[in-house]
mmCIF entry with sequence, helices, sheets and N, C-alpha, C, O atoms, coordinates in Angstrom:
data_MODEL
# 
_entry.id   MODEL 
# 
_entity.id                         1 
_entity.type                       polymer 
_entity.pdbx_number_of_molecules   1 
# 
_entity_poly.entity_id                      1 
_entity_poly.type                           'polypeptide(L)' 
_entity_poly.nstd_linkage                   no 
_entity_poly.nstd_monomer                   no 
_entity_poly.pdbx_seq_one_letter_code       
;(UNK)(UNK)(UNK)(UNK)(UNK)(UNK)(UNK)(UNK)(UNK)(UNK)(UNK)(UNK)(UNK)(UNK)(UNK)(UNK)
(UNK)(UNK)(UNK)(UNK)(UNK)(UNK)(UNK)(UNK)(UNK)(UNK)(UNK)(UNK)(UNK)(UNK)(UNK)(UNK)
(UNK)(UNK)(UNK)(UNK)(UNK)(UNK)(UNK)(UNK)(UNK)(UNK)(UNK)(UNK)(UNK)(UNK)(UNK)(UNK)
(UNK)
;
_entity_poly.pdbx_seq_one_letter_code_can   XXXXXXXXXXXXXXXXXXXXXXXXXXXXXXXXXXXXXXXXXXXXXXXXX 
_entity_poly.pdbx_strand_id                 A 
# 
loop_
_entity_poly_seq.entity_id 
_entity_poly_seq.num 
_entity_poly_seq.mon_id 
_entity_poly_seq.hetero 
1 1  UNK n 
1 2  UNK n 
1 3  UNK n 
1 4  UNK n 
1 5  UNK n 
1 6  UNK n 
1 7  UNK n 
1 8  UNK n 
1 9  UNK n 
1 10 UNK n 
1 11 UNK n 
1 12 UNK n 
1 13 UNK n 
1 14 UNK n 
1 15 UNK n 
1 16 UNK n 
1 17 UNK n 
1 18 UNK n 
1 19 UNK n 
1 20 UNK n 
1 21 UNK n 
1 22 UNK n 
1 23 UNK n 
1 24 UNK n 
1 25 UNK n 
1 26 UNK n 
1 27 UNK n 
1 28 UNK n 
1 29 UNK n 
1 30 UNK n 
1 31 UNK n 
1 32 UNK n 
1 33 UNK n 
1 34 UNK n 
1 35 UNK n 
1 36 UNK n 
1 37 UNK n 
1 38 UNK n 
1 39 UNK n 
1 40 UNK n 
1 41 UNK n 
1 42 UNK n 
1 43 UNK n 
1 44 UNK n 
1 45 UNK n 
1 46 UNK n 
1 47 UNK n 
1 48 UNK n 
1 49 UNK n 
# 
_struct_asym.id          A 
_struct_asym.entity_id   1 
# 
loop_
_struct_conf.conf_type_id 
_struct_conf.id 
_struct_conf.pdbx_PDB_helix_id 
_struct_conf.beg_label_comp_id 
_struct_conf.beg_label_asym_id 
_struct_conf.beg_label_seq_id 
_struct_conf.pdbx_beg_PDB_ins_code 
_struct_conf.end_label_comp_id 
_struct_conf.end_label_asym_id 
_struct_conf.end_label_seq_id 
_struct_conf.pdbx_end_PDB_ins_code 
_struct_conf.beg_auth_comp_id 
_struct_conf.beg_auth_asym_id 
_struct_conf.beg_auth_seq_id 
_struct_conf.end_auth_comp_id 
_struct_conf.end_auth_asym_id 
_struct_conf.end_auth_seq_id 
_struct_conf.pdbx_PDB_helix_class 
_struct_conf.details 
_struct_conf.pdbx_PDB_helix_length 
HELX_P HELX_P1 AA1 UNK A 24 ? UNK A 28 ? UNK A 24 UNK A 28 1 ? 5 
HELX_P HELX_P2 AA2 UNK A 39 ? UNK A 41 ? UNK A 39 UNK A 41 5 ? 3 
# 
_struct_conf_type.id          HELX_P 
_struct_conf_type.criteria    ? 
_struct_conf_type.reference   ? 
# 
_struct_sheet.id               AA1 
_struct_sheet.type             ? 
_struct_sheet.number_strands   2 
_struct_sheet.details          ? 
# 
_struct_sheet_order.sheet_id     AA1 
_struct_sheet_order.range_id_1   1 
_struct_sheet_order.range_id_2   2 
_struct_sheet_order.offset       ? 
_struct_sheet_order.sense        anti-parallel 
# 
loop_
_struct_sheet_range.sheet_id 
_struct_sheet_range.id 
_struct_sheet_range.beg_label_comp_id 
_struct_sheet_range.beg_label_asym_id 
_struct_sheet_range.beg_label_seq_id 
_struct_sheet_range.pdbx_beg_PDB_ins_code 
_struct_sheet_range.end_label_comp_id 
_struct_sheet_range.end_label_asym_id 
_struct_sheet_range.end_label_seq_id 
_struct_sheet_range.pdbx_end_PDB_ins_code 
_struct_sheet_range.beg_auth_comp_id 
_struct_sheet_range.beg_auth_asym_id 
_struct_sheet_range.beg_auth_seq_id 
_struct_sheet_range.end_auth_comp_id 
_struct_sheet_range.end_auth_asym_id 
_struct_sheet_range.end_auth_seq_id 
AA1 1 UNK A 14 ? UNK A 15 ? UNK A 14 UNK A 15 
AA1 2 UNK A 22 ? UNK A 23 ? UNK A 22 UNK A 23 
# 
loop_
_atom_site.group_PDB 
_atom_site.id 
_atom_site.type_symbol 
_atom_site.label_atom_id 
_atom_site.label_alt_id 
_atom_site.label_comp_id 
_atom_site.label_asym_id 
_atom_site.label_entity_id 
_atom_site.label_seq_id 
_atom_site.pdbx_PDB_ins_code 
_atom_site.Cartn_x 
_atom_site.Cartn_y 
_atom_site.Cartn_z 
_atom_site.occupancy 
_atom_site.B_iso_or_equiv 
_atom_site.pdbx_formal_charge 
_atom_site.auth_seq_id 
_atom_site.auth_comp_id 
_atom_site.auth_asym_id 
_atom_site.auth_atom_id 
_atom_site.pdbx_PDB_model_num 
ATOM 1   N N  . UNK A 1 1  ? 2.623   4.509   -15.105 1.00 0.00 ? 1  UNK A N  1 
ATOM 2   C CA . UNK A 1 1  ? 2.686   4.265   -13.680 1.00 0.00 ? 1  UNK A CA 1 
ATOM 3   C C  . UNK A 1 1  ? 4.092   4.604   -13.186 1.00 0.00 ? 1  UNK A C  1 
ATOM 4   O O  . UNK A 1 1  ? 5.097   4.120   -13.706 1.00 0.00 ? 1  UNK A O  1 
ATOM 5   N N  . UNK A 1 2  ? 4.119   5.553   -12.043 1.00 0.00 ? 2  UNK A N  1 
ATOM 6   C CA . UNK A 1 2  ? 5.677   6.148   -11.600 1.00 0.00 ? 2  UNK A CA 1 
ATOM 7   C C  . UNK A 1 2  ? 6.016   4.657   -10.892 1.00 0.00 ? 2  UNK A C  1 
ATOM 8   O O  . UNK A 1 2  ? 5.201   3.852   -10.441 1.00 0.00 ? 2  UNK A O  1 
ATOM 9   N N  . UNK A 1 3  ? 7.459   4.551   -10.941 1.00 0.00 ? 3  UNK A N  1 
ATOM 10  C CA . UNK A 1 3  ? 8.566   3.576   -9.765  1.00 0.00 ? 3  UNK A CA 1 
ATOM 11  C C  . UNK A 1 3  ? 8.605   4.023   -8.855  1.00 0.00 ? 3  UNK A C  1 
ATOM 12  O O  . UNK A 1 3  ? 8.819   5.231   -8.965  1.00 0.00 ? 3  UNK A O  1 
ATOM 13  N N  . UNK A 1 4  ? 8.488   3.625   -7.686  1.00 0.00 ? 4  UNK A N  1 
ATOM 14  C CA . UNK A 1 4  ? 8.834   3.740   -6.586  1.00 0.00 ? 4  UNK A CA 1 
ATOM 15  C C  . UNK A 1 4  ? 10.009  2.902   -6.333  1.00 0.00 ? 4  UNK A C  1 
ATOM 16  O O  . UNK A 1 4  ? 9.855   1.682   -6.266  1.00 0.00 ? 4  UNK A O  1 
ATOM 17  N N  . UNK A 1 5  ? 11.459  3.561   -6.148  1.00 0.00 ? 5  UNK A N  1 
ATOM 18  C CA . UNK A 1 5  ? 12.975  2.466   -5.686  1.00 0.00 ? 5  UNK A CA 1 
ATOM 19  C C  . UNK A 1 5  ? 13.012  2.857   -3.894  1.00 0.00 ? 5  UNK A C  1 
ATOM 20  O O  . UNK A 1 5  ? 12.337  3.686   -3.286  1.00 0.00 ? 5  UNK A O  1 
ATOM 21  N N  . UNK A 1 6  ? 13.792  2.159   -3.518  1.00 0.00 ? 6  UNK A N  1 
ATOM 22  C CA . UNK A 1 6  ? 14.028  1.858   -2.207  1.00 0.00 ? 6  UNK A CA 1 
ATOM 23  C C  . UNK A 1 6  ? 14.621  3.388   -1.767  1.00 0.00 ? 6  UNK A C  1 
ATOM 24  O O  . UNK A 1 6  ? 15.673  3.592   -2.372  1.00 0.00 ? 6  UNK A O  1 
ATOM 25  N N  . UNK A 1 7  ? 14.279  4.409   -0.972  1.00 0.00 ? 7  UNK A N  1 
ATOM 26  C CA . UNK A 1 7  ? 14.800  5.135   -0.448  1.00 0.00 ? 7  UNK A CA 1 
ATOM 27  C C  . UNK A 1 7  ? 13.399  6.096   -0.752  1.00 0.00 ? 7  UNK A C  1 
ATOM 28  O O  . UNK A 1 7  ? 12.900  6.881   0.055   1.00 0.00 ? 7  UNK A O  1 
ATOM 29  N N  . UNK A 1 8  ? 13.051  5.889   -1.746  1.00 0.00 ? 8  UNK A N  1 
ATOM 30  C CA . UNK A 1 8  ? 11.489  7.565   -2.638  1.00 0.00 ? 8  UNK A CA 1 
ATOM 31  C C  . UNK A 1 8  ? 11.006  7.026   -1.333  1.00 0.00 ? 8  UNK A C  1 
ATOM 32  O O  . UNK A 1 8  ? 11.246  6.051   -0.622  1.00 0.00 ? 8  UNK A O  1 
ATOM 33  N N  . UNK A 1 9  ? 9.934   8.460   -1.310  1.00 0.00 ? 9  UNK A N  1 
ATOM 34  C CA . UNK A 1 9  ? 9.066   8.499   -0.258  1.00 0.00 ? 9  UNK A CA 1 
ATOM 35  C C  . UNK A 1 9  ? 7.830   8.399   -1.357  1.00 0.00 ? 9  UNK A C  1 
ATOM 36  O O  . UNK A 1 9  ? 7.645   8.852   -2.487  1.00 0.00 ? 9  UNK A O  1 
ATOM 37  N N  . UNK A 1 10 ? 6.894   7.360   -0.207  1.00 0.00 ? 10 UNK A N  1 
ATOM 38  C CA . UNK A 1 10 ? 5.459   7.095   -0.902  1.00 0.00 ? 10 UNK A CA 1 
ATOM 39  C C  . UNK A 1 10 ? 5.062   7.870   -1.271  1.00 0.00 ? 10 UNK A C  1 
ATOM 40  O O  . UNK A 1 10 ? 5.758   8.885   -1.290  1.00 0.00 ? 10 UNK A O  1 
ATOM 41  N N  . UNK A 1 11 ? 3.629   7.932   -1.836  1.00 0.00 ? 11 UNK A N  1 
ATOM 42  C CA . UNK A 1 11 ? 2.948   8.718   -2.193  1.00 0.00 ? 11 UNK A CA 1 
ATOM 43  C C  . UNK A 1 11 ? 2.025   8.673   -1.049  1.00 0.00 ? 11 UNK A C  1 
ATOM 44  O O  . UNK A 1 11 ? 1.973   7.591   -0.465  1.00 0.00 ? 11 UNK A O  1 
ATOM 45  N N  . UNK A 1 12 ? 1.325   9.581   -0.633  1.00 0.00 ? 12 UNK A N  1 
ATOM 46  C CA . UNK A 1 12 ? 0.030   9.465   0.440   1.00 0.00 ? 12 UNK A CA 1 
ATOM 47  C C  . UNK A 1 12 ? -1.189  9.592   -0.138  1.00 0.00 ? 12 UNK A C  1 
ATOM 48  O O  . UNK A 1 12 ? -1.780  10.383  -0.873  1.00 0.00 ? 12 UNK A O  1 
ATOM 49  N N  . UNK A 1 13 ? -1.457  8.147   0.651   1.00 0.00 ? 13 UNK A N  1 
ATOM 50  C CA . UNK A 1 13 ? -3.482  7.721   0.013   1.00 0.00 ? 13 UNK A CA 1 
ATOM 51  C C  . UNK A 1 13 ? -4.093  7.641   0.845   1.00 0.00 ? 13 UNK A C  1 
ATOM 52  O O  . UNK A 1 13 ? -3.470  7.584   1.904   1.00 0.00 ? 13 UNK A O  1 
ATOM 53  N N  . UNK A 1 14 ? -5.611  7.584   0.948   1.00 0.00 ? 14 UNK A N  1 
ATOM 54  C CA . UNK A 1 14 ? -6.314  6.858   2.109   1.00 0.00 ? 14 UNK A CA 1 
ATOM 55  C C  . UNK A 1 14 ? -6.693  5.717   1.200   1.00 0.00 ? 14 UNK A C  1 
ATOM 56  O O  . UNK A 1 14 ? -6.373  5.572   0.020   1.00 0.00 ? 14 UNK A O  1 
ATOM 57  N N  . UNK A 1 15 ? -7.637  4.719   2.170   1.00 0.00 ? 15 UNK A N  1 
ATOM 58  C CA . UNK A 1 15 ? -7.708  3.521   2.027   1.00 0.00 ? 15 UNK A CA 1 
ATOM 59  C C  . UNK A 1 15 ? -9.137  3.297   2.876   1.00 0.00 ? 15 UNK A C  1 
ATOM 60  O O  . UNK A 1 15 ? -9.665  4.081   3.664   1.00 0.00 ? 15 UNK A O  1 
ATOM 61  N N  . UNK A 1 16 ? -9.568  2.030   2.475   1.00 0.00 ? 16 UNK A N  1 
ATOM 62  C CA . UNK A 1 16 ? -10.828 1.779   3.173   1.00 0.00 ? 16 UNK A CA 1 
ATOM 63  C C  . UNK A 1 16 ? -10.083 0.656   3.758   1.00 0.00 ? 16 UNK A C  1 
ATOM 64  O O  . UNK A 1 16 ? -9.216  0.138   3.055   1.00 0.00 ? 16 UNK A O  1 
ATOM 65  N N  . UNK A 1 17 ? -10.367 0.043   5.367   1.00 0.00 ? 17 UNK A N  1 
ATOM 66  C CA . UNK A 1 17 ? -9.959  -1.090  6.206   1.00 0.00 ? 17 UNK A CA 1 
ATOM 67  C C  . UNK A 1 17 ? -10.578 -1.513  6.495   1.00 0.00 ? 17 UNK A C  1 
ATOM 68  O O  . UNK A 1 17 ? -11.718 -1.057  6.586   1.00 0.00 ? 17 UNK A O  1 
ATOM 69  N N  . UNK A 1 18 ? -10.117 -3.072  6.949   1.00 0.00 ? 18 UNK A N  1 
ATOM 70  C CA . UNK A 1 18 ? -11.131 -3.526  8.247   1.00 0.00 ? 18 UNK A CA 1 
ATOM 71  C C  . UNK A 1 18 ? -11.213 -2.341  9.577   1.00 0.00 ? 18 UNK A C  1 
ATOM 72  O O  . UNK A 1 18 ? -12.276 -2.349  10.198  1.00 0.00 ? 18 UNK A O  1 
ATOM 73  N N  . UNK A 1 19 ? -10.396 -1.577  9.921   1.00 0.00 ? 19 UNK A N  1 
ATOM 74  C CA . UNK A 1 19 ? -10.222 -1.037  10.644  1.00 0.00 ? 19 UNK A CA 1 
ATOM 75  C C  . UNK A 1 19 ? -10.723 0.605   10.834  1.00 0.00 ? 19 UNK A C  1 
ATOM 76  O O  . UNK A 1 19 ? -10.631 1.522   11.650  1.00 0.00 ? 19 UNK A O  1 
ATOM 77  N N  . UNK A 1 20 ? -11.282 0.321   9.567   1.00 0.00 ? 20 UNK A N  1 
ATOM 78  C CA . UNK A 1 20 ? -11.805 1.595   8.701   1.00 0.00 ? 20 UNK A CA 1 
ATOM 79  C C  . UNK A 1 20 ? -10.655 2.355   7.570   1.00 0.00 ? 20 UNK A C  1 
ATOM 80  O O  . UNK A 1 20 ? -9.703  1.920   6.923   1.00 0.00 ? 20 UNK A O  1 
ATOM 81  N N  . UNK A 1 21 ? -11.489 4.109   7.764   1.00 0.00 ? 21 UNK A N  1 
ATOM 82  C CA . UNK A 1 21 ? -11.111 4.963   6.400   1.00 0.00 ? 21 UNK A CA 1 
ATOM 83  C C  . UNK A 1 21 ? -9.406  4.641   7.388   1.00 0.00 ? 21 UNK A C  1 
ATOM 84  O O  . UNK A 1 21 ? -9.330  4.549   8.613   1.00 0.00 ? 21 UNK A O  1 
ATOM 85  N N  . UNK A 1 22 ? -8.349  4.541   6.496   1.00 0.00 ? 22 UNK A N  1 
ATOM 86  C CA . UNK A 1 22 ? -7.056  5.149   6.894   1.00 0.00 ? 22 UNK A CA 1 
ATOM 87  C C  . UNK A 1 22 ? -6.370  6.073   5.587   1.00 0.00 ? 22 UNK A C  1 
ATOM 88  O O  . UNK A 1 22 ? -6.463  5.971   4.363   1.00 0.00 ? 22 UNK A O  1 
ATOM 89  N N  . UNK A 1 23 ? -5.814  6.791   6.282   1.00 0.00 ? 23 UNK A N  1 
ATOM 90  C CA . UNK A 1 23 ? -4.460  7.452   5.527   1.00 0.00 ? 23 UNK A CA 1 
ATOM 91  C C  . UNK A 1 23 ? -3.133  7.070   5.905   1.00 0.00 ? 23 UNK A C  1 
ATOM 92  O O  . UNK A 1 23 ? -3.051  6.882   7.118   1.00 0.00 ? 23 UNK A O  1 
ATOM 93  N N  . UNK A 1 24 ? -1.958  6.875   5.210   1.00 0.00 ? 24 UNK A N  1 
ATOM 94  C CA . UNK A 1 24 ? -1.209  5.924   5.184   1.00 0.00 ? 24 UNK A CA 1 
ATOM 95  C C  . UNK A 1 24 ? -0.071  7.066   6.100   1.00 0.00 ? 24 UNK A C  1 
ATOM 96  O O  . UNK A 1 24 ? 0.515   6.697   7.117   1.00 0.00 ? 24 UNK A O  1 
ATOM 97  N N  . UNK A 1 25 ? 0.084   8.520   5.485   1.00 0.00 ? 25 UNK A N  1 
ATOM 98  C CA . UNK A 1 25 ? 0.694   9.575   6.702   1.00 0.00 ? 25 UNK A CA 1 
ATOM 99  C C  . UNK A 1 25 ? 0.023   9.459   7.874   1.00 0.00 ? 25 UNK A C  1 
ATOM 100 O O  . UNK A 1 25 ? 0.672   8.988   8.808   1.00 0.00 ? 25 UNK A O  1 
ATOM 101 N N  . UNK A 1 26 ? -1.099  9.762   8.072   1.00 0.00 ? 26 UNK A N  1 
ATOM 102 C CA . UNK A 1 26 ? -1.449  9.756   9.349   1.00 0.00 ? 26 UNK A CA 1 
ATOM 103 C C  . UNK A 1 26 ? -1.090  8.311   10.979  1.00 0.00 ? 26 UNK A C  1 
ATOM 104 O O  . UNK A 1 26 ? -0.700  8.177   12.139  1.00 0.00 ? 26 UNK A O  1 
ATOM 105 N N  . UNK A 1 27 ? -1.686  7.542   9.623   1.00 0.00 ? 27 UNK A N  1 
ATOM 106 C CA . UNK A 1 27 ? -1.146  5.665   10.075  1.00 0.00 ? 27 UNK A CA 1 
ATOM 107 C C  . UNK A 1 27 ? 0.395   5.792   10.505  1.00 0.00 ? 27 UNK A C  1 
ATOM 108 O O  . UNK A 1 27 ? 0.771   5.155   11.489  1.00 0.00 ? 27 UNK A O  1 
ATOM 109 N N  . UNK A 1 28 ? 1.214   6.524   9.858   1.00 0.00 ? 28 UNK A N  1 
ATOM 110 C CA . UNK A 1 28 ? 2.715   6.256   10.454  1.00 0.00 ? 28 UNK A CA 1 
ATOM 111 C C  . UNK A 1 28 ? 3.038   6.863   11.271  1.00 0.00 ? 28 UNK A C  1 
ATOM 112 O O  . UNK A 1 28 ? 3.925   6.677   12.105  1.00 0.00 ? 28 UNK A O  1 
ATOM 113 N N  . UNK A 1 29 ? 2.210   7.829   11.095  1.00 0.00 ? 29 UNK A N  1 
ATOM 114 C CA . UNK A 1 29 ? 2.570   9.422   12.503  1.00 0.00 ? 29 UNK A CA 1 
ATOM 115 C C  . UNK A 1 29 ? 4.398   9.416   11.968  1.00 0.00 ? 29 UNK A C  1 
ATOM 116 O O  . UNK A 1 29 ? 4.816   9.364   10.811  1.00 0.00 ? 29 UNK A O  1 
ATOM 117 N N  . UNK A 1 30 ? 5.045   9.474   13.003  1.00 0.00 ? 30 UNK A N  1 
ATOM 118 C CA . UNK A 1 30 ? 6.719   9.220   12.652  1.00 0.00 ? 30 UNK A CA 1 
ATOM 119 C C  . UNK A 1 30 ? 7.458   8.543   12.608  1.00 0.00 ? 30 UNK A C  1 
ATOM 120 O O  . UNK A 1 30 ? 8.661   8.790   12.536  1.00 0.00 ? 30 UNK A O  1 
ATOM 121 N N  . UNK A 1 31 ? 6.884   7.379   12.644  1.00 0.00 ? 31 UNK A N  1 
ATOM 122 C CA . UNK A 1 31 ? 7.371   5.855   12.252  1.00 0.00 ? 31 UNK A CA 1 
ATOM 123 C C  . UNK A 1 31 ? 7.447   5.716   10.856  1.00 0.00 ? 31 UNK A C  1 
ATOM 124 O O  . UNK A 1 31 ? 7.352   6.771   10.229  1.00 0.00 ? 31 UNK A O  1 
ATOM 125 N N  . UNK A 1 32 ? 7.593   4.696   10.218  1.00 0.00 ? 32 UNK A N  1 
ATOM 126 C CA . UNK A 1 32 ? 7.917   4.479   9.034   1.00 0.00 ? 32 UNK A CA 1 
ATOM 127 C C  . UNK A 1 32 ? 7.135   2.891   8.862   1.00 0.00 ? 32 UNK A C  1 
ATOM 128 O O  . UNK A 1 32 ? 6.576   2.188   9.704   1.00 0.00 ? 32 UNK A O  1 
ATOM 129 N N  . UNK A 1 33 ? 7.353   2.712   7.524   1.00 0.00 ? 33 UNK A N  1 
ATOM 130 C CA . UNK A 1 33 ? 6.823   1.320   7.339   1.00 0.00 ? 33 UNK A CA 1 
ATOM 131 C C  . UNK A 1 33 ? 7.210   0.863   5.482   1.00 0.00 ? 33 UNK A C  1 
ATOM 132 O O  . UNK A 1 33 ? 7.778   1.517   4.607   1.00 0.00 ? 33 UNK A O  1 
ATOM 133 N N  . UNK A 1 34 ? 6.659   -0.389  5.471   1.00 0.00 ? 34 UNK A N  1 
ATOM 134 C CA . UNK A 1 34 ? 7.498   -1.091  4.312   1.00 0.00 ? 34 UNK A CA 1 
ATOM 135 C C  . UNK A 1 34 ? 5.820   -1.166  3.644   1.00 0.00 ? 34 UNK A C  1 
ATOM 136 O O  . UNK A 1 34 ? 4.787   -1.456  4.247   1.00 0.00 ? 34 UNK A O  1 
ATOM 137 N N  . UNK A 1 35 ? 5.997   -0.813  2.276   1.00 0.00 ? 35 UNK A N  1 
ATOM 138 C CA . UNK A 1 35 ? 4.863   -1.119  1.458   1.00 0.00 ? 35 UNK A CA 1 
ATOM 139 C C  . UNK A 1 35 ? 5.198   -2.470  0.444   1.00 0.00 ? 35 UNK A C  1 
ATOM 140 O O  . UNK A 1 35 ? 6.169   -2.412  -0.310  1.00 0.00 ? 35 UNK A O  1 
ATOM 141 N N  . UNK A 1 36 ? 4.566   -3.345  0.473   1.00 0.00 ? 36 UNK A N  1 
ATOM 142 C CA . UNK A 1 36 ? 4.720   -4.675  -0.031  1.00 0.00 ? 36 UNK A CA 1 
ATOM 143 C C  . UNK A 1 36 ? 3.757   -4.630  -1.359  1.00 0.00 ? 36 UNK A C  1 
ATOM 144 O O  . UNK A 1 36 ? 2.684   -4.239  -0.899  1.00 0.00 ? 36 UNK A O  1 
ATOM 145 N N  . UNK A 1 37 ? 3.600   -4.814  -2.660  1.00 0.00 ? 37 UNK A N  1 
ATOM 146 C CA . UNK A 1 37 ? 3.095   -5.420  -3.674  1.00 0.00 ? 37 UNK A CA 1 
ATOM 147 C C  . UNK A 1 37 ? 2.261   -6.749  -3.885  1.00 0.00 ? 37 UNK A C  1 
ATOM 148 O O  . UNK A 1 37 ? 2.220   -7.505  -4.856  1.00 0.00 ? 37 UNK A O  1 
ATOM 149 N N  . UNK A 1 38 ? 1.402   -6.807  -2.270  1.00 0.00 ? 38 UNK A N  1 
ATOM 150 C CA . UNK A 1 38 ? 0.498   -8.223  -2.421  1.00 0.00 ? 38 UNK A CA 1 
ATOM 151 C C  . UNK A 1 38 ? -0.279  -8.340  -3.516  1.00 0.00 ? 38 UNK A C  1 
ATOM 152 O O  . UNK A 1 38 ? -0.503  -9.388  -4.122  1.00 0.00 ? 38 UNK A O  1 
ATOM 153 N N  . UNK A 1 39 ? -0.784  -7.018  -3.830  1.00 0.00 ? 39 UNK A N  1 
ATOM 154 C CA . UNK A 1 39 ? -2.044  -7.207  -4.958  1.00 0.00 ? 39 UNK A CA 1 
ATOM 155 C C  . UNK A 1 39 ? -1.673  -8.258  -5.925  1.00 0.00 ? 39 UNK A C  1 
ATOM 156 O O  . UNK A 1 39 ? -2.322  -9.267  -6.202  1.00 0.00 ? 39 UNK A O  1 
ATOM 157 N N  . UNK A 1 40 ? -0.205  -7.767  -6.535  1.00 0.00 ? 40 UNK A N  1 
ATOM 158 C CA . UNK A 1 40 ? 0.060   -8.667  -7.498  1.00 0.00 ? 40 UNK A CA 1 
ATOM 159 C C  . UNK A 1 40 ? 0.456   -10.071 -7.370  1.00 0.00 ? 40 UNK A C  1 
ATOM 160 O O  . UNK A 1 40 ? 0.495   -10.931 -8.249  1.00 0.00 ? 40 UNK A O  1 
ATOM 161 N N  . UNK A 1 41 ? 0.801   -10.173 -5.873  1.00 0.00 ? 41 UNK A N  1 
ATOM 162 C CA . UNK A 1 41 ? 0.854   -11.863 -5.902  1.00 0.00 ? 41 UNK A CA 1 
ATOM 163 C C  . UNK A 1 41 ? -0.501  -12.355 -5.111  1.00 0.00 ? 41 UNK A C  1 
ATOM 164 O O  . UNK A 1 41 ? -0.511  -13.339 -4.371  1.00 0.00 ? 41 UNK A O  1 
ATOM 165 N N  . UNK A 1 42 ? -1.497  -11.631 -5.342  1.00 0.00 ? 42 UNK A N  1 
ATOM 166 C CA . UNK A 1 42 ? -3.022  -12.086 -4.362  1.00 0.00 ? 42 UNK A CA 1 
ATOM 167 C C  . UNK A 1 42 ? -3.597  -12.004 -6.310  1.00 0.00 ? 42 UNK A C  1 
ATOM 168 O O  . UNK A 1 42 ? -4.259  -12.969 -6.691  1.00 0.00 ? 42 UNK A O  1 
ATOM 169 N N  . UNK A 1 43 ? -3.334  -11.018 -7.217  1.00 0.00 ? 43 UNK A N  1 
ATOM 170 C CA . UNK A 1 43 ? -4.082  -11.597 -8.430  1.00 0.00 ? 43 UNK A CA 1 
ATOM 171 C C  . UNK A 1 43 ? -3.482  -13.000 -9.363  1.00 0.00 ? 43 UNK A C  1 
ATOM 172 O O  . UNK A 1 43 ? -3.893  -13.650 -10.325 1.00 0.00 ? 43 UNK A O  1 
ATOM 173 N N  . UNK A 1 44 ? -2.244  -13.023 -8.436  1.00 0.00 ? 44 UNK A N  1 
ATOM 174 C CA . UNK A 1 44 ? -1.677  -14.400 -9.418  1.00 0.00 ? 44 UNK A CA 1 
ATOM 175 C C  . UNK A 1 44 ? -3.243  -15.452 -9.228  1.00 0.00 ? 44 UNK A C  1 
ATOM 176 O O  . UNK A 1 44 ? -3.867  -15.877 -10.200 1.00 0.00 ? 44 UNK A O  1 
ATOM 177 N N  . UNK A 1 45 ? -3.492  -15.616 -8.304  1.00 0.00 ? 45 UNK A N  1 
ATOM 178 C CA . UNK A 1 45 ? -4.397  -16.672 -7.636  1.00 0.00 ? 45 UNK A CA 1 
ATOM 179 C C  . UNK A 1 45 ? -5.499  -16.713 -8.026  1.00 0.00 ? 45 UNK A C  1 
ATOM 180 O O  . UNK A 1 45 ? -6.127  -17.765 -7.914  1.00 0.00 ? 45 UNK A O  1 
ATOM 181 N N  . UNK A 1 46 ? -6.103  -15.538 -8.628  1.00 0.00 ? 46 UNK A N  1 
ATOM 182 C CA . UNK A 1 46 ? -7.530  -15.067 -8.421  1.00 0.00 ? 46 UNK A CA 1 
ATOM 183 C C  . UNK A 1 46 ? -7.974  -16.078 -10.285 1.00 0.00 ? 46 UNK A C  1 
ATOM 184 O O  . UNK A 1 46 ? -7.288  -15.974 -11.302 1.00 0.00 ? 46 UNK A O  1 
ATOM 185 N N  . UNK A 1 47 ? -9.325  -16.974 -10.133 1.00 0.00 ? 47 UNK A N  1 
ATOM 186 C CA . UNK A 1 47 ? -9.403  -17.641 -11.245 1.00 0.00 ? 47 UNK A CA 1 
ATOM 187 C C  . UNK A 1 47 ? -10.013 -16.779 -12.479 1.00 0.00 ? 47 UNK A C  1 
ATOM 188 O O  . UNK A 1 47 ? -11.054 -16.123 -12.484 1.00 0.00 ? 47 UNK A O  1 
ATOM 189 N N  . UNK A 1 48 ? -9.045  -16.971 -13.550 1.00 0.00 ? 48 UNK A N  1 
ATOM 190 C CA . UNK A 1 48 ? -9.852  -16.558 -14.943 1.00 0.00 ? 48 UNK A CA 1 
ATOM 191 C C  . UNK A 1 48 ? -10.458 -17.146 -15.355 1.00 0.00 ? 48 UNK A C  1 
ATOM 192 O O  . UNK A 1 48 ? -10.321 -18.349 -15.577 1.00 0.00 ? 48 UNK A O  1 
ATOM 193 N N  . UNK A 1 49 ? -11.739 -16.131 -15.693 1.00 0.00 ? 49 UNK A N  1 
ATOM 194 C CA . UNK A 1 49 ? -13.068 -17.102 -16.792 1.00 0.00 ? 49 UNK A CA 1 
ATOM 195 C C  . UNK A 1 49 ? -12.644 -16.670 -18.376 1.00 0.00 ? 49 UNK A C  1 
ATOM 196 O O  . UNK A 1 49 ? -13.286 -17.112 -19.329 1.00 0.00 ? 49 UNK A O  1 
# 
């Protein structure tokens, strides 16, 4: 799995939303935005069988 450090430019994905299909270039147009790592603190939570 590549690092991503503070300054790399993302990688571009689409995604399924509530909001529907998105792509994450298109979503910024020329704005910018912060990608956060919830998954891994949304699987801390999730119960093991």
């Amino acid at each position: 799995m590549a690092t991503i450090r503070l300054g790399d430019k993302a990688p571009d994905f689409t995604a399924n939303s509530s909001m529907g299909t998105i792509n994450l270039y298109e979503y910024l147009g020329d704005g910018w935005g912060i990608l956060f790592p919830i998954l891994l603190i949304l699987l801390r939570y999730v119960p093991r069988n």
